[in-house]
VOVORO-626996 format. One record per atom (N, C-alpha, C): residue in one letter; residue number from 0; z, y, x. Coordinates in Angstrom, 2 decimals, decimal comma. Layout:
<pts>
PT  res    n       up    north     east
PT    A  NUM        Z        Y        X
...
</pts>
This chain:
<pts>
PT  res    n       up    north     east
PT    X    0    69,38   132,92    92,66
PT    X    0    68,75   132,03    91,70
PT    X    0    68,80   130,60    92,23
PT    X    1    69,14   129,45    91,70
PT    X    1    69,79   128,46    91,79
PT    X    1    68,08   127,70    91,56
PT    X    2    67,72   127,26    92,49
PT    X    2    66,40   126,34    92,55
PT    X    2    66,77   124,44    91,96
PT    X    3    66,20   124,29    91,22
PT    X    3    66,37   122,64    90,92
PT    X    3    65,89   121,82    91,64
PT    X    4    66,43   120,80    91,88
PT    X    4    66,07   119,29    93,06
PT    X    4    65,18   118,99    92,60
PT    X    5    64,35   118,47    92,72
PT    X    5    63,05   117,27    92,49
PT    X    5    63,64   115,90    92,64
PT    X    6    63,77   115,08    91,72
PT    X    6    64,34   113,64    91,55
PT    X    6    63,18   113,17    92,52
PT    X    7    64,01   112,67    93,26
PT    X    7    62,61   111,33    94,33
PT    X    7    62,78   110,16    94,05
PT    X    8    61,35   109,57    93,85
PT    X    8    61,16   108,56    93,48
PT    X    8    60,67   107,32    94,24
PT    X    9    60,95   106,38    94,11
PT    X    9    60,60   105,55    95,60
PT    X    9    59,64   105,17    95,58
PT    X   10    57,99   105,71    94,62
PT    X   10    57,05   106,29    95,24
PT    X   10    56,58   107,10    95,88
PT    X   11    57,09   108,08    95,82
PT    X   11    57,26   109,31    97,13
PT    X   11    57,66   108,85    98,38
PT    X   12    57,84   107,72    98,52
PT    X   12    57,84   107,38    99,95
PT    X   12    56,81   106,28   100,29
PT    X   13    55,78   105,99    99,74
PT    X   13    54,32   105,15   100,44
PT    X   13    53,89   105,86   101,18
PT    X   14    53,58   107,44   101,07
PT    X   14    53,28   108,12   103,34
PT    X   14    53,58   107,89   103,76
PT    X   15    55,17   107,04   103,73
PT    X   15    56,18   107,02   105,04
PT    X   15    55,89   105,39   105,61
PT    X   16    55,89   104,66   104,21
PT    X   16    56,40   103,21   104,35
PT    X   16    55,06   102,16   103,87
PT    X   17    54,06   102,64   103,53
PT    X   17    53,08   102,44   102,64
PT    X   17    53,13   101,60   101,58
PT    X   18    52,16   101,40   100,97
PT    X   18    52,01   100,86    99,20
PT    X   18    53,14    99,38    98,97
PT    X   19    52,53    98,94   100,03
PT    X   19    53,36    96,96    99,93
PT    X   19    54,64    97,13   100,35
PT    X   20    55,03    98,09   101,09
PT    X   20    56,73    98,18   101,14
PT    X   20    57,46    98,36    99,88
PT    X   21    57,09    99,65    99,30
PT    X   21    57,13   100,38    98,27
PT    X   21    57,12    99,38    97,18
PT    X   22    56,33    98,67    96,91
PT    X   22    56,08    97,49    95,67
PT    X   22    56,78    96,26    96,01
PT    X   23    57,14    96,25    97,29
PT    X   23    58,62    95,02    97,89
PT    X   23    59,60    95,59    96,66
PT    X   24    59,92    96,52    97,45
PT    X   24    61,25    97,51    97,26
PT    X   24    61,54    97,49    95,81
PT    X   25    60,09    97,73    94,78
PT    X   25    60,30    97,47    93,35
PT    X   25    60,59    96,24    92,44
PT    X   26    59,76    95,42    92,99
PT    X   26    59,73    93,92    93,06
PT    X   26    61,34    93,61    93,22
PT    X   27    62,09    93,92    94,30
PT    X   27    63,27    93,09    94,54
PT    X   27    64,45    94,08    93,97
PT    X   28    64,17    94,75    93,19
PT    X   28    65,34    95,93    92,51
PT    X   28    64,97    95,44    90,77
PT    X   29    64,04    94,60    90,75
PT    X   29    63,89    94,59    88,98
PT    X   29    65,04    94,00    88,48
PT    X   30    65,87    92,74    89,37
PT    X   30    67,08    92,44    88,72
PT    X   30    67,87    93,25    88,36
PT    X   31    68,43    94,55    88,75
PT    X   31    69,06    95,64    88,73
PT    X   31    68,83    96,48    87,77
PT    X   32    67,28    96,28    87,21
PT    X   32    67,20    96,89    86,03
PT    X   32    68,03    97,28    85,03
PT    X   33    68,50    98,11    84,16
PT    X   33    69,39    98,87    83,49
PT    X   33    70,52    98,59    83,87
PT    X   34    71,60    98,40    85,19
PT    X   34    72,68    98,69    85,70
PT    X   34    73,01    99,87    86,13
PT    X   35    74,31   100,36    86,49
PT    X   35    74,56   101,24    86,81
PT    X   35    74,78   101,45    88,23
PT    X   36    75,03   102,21    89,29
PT    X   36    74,98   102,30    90,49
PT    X   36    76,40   103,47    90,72
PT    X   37    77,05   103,59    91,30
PT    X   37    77,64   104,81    91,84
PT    X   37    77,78   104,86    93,36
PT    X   38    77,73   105,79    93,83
PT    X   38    77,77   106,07    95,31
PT    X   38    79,06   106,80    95,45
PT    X   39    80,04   106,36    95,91
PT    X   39    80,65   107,43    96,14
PT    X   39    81,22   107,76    97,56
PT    X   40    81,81   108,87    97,94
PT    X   40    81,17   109,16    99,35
PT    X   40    82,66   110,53    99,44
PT    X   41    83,28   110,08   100,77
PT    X   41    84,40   111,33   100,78
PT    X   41    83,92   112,90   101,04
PT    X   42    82,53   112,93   101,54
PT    X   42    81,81   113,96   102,23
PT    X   42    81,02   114,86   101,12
PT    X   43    80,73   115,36   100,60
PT    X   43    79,66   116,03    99,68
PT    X   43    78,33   115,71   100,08
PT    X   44    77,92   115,93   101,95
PT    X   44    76,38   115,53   102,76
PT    X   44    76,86   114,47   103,86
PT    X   45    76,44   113,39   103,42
PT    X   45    76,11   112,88   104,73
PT    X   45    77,68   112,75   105,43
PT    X   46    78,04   111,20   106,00
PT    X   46    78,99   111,01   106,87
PT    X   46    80,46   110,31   106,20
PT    X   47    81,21   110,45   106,38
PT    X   47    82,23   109,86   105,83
PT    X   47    82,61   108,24   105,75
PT    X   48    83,27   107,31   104,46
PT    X   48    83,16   106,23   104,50
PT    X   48    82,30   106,08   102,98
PT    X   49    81,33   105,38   102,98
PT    X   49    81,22   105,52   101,46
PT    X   49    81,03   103,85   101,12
PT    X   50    81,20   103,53    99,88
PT    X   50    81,29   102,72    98,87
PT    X   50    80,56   102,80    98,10
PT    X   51    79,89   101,76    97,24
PT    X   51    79,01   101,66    96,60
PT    X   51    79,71   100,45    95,03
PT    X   52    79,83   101,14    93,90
PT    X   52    80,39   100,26    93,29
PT    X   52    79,52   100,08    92,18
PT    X   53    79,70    99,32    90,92
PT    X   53    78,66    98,45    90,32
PT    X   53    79,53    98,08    89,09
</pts>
């Protein structure tokens, strides 16, 4: 049986980084608002060369 991911959200990380990082992080991504992002990556996990295109 094939379990589903949990989308993380970069509130799920204020335990790590706390509240004012977290609200940096949102704060300086609003320009980015409705763009697209791709990651792409030669590896499936972790490693490789990856690129980030836009």
């Amino acid at each position: 049986m094939r379990v589903p991911k949990k989308i993380i959200q970069v509130e799920d990380f204020v335990p790590h980084v706390g509240a004012e990082t977290v609200e940096r992080i949102i704060r300086k991504a609003k320009p980015f608002r409705d763009r697209h992002v791709v990651h792409v990556n030669s590896r499936y996990y972790g490693g490789g060369v990856a690129e980030v295109l836009s």
